[in-house]
N, C-alpha and C positions, 0 to 999 in steps of 0.2 A: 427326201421322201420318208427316211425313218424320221426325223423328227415331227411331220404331220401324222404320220400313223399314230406317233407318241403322245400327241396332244391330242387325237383324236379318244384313245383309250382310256386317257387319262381325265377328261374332261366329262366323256360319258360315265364313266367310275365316279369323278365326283354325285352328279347328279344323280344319277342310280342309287347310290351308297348314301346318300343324305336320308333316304325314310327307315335305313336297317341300321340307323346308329348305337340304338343301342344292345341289340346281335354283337356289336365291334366291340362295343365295350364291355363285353365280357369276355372277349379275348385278351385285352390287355386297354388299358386307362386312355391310352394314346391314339391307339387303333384309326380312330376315327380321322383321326386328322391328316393319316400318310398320305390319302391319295390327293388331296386339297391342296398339301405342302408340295409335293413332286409335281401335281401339276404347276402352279405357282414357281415353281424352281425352272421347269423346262420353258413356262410362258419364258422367262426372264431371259434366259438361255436364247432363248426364238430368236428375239427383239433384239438382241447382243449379235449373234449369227447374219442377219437379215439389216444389220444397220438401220431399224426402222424403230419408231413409235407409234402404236395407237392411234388411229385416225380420231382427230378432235371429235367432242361429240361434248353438248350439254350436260350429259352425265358425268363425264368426269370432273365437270367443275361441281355440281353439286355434291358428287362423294369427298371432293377435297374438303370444299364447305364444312360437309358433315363430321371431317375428320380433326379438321381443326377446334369445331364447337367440342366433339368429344375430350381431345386433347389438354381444353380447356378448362372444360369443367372436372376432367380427372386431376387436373393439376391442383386447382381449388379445394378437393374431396381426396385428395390422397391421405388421408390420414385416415377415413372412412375404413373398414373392413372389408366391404365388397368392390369398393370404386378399380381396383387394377385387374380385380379376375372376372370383371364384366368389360374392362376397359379391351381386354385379351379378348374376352367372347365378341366383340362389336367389329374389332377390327380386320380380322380375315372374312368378314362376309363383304365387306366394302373392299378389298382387295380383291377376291371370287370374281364379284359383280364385274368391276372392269376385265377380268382375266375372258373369264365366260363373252363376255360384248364384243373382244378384240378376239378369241380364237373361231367364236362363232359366225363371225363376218368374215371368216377368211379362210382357215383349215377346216373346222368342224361345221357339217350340215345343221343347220338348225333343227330338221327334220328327227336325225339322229338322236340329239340331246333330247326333243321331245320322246325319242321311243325309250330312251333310259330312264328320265322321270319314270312313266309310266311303266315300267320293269320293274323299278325299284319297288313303285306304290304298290304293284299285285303283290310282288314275295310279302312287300310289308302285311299287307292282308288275308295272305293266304297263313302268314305266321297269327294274325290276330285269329283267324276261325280258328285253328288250331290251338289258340289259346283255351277257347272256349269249353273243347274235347279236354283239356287237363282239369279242368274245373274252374275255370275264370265265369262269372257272369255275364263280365263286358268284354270286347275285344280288346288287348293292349297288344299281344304280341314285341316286337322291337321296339316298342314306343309304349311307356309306362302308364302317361294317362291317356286314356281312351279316346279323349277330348281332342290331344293332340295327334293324333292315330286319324283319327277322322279327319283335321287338317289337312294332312299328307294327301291322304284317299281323295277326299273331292278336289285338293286341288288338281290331281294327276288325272282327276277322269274328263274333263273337257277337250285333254291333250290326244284323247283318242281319235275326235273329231279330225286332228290333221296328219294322220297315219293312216295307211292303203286299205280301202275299205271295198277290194273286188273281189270277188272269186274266193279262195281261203282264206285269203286277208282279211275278208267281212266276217268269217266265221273266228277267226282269231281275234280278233278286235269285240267280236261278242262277247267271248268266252270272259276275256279279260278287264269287260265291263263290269259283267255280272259280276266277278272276283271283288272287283273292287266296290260295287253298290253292296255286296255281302259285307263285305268287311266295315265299310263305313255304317251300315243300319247296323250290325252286331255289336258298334260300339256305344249304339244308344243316344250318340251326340244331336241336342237342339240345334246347338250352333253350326255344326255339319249338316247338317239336314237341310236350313236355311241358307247357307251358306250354298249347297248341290243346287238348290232350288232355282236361287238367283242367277246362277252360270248358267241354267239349262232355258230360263227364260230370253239370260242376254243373247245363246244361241240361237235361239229360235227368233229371235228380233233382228240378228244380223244376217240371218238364213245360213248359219252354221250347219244344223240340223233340220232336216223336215218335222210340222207338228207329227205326223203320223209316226216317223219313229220314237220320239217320245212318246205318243200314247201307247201303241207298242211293247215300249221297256218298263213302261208304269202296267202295264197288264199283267208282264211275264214276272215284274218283281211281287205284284201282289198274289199271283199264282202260287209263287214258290214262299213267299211268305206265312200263306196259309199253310202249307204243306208242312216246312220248318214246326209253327207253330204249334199244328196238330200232333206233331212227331215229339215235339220236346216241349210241352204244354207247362209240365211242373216247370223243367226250370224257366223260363221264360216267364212265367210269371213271377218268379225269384230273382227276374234279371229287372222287371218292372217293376216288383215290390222295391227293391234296390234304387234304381232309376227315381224314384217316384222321391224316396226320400232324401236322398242326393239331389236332387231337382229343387227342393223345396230351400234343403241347407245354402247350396251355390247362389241362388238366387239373395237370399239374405245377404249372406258374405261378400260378394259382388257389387252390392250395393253399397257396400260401409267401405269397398276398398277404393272402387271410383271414388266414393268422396272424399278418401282420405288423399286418391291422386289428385286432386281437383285444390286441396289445400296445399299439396306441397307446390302443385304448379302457382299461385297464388302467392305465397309464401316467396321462393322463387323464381320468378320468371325471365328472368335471362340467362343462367346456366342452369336451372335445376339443382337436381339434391345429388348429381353424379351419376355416371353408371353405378346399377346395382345399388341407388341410395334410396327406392322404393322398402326395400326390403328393409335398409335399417333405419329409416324415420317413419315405418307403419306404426306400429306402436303406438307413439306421439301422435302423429296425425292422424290416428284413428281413435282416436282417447283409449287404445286400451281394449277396444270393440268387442276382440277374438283373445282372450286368455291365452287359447290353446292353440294358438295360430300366430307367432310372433312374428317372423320374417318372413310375408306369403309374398308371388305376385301379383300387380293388380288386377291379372283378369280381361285386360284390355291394354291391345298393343298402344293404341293411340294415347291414352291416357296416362299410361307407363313413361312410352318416351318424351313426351311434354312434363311428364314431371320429375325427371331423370335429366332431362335434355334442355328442358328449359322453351320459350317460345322459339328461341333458332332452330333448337334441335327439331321439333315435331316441324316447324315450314319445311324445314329441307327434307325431311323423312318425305312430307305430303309432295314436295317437288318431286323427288325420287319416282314416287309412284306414277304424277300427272308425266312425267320424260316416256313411262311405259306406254302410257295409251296413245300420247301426242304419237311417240315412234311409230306405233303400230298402224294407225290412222295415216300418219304419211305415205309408210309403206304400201299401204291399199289404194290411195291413189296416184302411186305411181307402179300399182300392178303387181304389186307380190302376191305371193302365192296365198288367198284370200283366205283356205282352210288353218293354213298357221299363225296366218295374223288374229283372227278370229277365235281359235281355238286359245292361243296364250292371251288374250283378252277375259276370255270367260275365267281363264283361269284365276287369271291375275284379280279379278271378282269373287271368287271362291276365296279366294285369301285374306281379302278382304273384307268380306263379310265376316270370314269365322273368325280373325284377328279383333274383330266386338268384343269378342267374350275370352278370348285366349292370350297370352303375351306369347306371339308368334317371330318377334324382332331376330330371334337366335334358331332360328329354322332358313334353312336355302328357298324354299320355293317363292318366297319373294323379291328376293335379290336374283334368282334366277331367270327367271321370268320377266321382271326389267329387263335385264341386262337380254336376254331373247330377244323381246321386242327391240332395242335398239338394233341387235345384230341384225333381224329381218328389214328394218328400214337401211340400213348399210346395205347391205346384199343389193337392195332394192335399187337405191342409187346408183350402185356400180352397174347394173341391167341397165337402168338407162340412161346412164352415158354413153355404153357400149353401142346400146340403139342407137344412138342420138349420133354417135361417131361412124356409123357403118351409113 
């Protein structure tokens, strides 16, 4: 019993704690990684205790996959400068994922881990307004750039959709919408924006959502928009002037750094330039583009990891994500609980979208999220066998 409690705690802490990472890191360098690592230690512990292993699952063979391609091409690029401290950043998310799949199919409610996300994503937002109140323009709060700020935010807000929406519950679940649609418009982000857009569409296509309540929160956010607006007119315009030409620069830069990913995947296409070898063959494969911008990211998850990873690495990344939806789509036909299969779908669309423009590969919510949707299609199965058995 104490050891499900313990995974239970610690598994929500992870997820919760992934969008206030960098709150932890100014506690101390490490911070962030305690609760990841204990949980991790106690999974191990579980499975020792329990004389069991992980119920087989496609996913695990494609993290193996992916772990070996990494392996691989770190071995090749070890001499590189960035190749071992991105080879460290890739591989506790691929450890997480299976951790998360196996305690969320068994001790921890899936439901739960959704309300922790979503926990985590408001503080993270409610620190980003408050950014704003110190004198930021954009929202960064726990999360430095804006951009990635916005990530966190929409992808947590679809996950409202499969959390208790009666009676107090609907008003709580409001409250913590609106936190989070504040915090992600206050950061300005295109790609956020685009990215809400798409999940709140796939919602209403899967009838996640009724149209009415979206017209609704598209009403009350333009309401209070205006209000904001008229309240804080100077700066807001200061946050747009800003915007405006940030917009204009990203766009250039973005463009010169896909094609400089586009050459290294070219260049290399079977292991890539290494983890973390974006960084140190931009330069070269950018002829030089950015002076003032030596070692950037590309800007795009997909294009990053294909040229980091080589063509195995991005299939198996692309498998990763198709294991997410194939599970979830299982799970619905064999009767899971349709608000959280649906809601971690949208999700997993938000992420996807804004991972266009973001190198999102070293953030949880998409190794979360898989690994969810796997657990709900587990869950699902064990329902009906049970049926099938009674």
């Amino acid at each position: 019993m104490w050891l499900t409690v313990l995974l239970r705690v610690l598994a929500c802490g992870t997820v919760a704690l992934a969008p206030l990472e960098g709150y932890l890191l100014q506690v101390h360098g490490q911070s962030a990684k305690v609760v990841p690592a204990l949980l991790i230690g106690v999974w191990l512990f579980s499975l020792y205790r329990h004389r069991r292993l992980p119920a087989p699952h496609p996913l695990h063979l494609v993290i193996a996959l992916l772990a070996v391609v990494l392996l691989a091409t770190s071995a090749v690029h070890v001499a590189e400068p960035f190749t071992l401290e991105y080879l460290v950043r890739w591989l506790p998310f691929l450890v997480i994922a299976v951790v998360l799949a196996d305690v969320a199919a068994r001790e921890v409610p899936v439901r739960a881990l959704l309300a922790a996300a979503v926990a985590g994503a408001v503080v993270a937002a409610a620190g980003g307004l408050l950014s704003l109140v110190g004198g930021s323009l954009r929202a960064t709060g726990p999360v430095e750039d804006p951009n990635d700020l916005a990530f966190f935010l929409v992808a947590a807000l679809p996950l409202l959709v499969a959390l208790p929406a009666r009676g107090r519950s609907r008003v709580v679940s409001l409250v913590l919408g609106a936190v989070l649609v504040a915090g992600a418009a206050a950061t300005f982000s295109r790609g956020g924006g685009l990215a809400l857009a798409c999940a709140l569409v796939w919602l209403v296509a899967r009838r996640g959502i009724p149209v009415r309540a979206v017209a609704v929160t598209a009403a009350v956010a333009g309401v209070a928009a205006l209000v904001f607006a008229s309240a804080a007119q100077a700066e807001l315009s200061r946050a747009l002037q800003e915007k405006s030409h940030i917009a204009g620069t990203n766009a250039d830069t973005r463009v010169l750094r896909w094609q400089a990913a586009s050459r290294m995947l070219a260049d290399d296409p079977v292991l890539g330039v290494g983890p973390g070898g974006f960084r140190q063959e931009y330069a070269a494969a950018g002829h030089n583009a950015e002076i003032d911008e030596q070692t950037p990211v590309a800007h795009n998850m997909f294009l990053e990891v294909a040229a980091e990873l080589g063509v195995p690495g991005f299939a198996l990344l692309i498998a990763f994500v198709a294991i997410g939806f194939v599970a979830s789509e299982r799970a619905l036909r064999r009767g899971a609980d349709r608000r959280e299969a649906v809601a971690v779908q949208a999700a997993l669309i938000a992420v996807l979208i804004a991972s266009i423009f973001l190198s999102e590969q070293y953030y949880l919510p998409l190794w979360s999220l898989v690994a969810l949707a796997v657990a709900i299609e587990q869950r699902s199965l064990k329902e009906s066998r049970c049926a099938f058995s009674t």
